[in-house]
C-alpha positions in Angstrom: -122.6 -0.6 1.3 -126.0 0.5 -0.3 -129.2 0.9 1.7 -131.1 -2.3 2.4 -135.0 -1.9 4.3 -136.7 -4.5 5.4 -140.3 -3.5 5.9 -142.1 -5.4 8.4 -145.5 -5.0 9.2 -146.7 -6.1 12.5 -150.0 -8.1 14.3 -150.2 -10.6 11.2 -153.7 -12.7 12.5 -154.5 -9.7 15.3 -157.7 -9.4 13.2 -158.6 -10.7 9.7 -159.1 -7.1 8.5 -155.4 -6.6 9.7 -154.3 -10.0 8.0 -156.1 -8.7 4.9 -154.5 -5.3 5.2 -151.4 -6.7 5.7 -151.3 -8.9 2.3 -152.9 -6.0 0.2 -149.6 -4.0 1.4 -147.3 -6.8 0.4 -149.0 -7.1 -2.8 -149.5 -4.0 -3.9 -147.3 -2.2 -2.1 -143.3 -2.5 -0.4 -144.0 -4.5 2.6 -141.8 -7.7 2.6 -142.6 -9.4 5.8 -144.9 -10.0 8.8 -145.0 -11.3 12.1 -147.4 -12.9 13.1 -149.5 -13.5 16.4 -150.1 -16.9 17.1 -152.4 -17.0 20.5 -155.0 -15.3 18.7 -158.3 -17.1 16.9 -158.0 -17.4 13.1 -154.7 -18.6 13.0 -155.6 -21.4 10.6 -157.5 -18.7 8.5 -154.7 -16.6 8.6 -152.6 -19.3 7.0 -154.7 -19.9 4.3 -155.0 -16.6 3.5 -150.8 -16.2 3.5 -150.4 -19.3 1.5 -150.4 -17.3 -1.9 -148.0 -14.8 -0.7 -144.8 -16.5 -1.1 -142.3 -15.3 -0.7 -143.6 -12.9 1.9 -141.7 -13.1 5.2 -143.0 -14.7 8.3 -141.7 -14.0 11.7 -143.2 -14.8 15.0 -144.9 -11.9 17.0 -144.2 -13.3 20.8 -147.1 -11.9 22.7 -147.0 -11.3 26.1 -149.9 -8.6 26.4 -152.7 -9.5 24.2 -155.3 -12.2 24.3 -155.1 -15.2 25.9 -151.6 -17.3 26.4 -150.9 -20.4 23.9 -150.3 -22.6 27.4 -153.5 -22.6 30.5 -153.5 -19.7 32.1 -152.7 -22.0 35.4 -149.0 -22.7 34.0 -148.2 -19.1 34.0 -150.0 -17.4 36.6 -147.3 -14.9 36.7 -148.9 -13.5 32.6 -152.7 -13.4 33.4 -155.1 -12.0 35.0 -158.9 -13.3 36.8 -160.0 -14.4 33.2 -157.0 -16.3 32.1 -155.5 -13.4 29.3 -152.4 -11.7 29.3 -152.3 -8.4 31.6 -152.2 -5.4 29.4 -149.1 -3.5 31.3 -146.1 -4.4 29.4 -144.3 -2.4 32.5 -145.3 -5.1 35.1 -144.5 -7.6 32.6 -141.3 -6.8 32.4 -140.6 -6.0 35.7 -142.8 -8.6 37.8 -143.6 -11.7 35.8 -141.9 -14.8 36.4 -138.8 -15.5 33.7 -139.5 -19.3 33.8 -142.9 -18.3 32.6 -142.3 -16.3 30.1 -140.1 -18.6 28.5 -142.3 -21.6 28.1 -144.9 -19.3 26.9 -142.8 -18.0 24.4 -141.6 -21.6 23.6 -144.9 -23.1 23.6 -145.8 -20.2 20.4 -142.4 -20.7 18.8 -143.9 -24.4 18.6 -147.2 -23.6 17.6 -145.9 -20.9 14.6 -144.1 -23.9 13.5 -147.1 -26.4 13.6 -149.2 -24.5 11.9 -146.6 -23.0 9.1 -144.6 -25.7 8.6 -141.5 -23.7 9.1 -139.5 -21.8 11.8 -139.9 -18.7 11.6 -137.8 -15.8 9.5 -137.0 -14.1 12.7 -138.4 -12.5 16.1 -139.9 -9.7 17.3 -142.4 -8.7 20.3 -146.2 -7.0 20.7 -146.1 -3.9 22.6 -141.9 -4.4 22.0 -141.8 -5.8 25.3 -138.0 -7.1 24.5 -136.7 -3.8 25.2 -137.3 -4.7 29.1 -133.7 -6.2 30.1 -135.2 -9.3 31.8 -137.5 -10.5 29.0 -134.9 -9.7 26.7 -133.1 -12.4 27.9 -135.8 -15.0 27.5 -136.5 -14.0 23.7 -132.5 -14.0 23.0 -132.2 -17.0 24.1 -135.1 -18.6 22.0 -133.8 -17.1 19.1 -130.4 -18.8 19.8 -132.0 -22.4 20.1 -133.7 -21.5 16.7 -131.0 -20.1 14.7 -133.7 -17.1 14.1 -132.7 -13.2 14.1 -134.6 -10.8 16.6 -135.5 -7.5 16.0 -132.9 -5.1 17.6 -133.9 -1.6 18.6 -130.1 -0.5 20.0 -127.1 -1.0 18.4 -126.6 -2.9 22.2 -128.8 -4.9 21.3 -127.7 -5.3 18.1 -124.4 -6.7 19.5 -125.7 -9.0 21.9 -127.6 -10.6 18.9 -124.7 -10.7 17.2 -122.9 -12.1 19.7 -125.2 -15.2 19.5 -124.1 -15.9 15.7 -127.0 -14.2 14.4 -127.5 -11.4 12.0 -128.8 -8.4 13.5 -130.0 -5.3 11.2 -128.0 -1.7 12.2 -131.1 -0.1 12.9 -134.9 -0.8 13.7 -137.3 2.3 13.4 -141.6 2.6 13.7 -143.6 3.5 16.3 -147.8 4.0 16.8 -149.2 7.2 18.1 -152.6 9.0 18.3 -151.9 9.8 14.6 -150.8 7.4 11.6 -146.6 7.1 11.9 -146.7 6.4 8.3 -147.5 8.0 5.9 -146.5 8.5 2.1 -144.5 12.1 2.9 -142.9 10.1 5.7 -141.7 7.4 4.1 -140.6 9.5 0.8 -138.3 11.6 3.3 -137.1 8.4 5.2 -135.9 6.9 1.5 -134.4 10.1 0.5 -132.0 10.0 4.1 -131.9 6.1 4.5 -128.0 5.5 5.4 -126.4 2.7 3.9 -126.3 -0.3 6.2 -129.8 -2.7 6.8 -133.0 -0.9 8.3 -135.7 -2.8 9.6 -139.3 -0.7 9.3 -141.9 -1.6 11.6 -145.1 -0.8 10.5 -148.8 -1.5 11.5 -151.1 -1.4 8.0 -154.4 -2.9 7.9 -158.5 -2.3 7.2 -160.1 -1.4 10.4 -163.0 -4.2 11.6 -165.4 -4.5 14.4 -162.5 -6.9 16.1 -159.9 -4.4 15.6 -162.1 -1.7 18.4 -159.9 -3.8 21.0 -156.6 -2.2 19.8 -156.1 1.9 20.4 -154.3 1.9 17.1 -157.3 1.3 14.7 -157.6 3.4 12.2 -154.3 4.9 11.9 -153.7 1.6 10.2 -155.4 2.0 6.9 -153.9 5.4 6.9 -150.6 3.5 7.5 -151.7 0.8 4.6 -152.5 3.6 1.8 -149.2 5.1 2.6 -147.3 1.8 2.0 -149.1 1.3 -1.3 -148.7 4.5 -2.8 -146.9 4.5 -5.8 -145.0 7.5 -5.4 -143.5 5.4 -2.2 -142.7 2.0 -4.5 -141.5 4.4 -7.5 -139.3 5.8 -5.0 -136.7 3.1 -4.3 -134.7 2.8 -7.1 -134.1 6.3 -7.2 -133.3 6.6 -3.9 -130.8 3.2 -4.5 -133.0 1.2 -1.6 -133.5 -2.7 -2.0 -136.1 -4.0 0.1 -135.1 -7.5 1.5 -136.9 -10.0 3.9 -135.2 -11.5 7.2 -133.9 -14.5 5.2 -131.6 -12.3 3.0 -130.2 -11.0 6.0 -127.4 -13.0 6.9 -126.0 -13.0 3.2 -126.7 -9.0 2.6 -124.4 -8.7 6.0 -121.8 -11.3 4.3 -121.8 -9.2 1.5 -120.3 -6.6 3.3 -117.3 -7.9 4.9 
């Protein structure tokens, strides 16, 4: 089977000079889908600003750790803290917060992604990746059964389990953050050279640091991270290396193919 990437770039609407960084990368560079976070202010500017991008992926970012939750803080007391946002310990949200909670939350932004887009969305994935904890896992599979929507899957455990809901799962999913950039154009270049056959998701975090983005710890690692995805040595670089670049809605047939 030949080598399939899906590059996704994360925290679509965390900031606009994210949202902007984000489209500039799809653009001009190799980035074929986004997830986005819908709890956050902008949305509706965030839209506008996607609306030329088709056929750009969009995915749903569930947040459980950033901003403020989609329902009142008093329905999920569980999530929040004294001021009504989301407590920034993905640990305790995994471990102590209350699973009837999390999964209206997480329901309530599936239904406001599809509100304001007009669509589900392409597929699933989590800030801070907070669906590796076992009990929120559960919660977010089970939304994406109800929707009929992939989930990112970090183990090929995972992977199975997704599967096992009659949903495409990708073999692999790699991307972290760090004190330094994880991306960059030498990084990606040696990833394309060893990419095994099969369907890798990328996770990625480009964007153009702003005065909203001080909030986050990764800042400006991510126009670091944005360069390196349009660099044309990177884009140049796929056919060679025999790499399509696909989006979550090709999934299911690229997997097909392969049977």
């Amino acid at each position: 089977m030949p080598s399939f990437l899906i590059v996704n770039a994360d925290d679509f609407n965390m900031t606009e000079g994210v949202t902007r960084g984000i489209l500039e990368a799809y653009g001009r560079g190799i980035v074929t889908s986004t997830t986005v976070l819908v709890n956050l202010p902008g949305l509706e500017r965030s839209r506008e600003l996607a609306r030329d991008s088709s056929p750009l992926g969009l995915g749903l970012h569930l947040n459980l750790t950033f901003g403020p939750p989609v329902l009142p803080p008093g329905r999920v007391p569980s999530l929040v803290d004294g001021g009504g946002r989301f407590i920034r310990d993905r640990a305790r949200v995994g471990e102590a917060a209350d699973p009837s909670e999390i999964r209206e939350e997480l329901i309530a932004q599936a239904e406001r992604f599809e509100e304001t887009f007009g669509v589900r969305p392409s597929h699933l994935d989590t800030h801070h990746h907070v669906h590796r904890h076992a009990r929120i896992f559960e919660v977010v599979l089970e939304l994406a059964g109800e929707l009929g929507t992939p989930v990112r899957a970090f183990t090929p455990e995972m992977a199975s389990r997704i599967r096992n809901r009659h949903l495409p799962a990708v073999d692999q999913a790699i991307g972290d953050v760090g004190p330094e950039a994880y991306w960059t154009p030498e990084r990606l270049l040696d990833l394309l050279r060893t990419l095994p056959s099969g369907v890798t998701e990328l996770m990625c975090h480009p964007g153009h640091p702003d005065a909203a983005l001080a909030v986050s710890s990764y800042c400006a690692q991510r126009q670091v991270e944005l360069r390196a995805f349009c660099d044309a040595r990177v884009k140049d670089a796929l056919p060679t290396a025999g790499v399509q670049c696909i989006t979550y809605h090709e999934l299911a047939a690229v997997l097909a193919g392969r049977r």
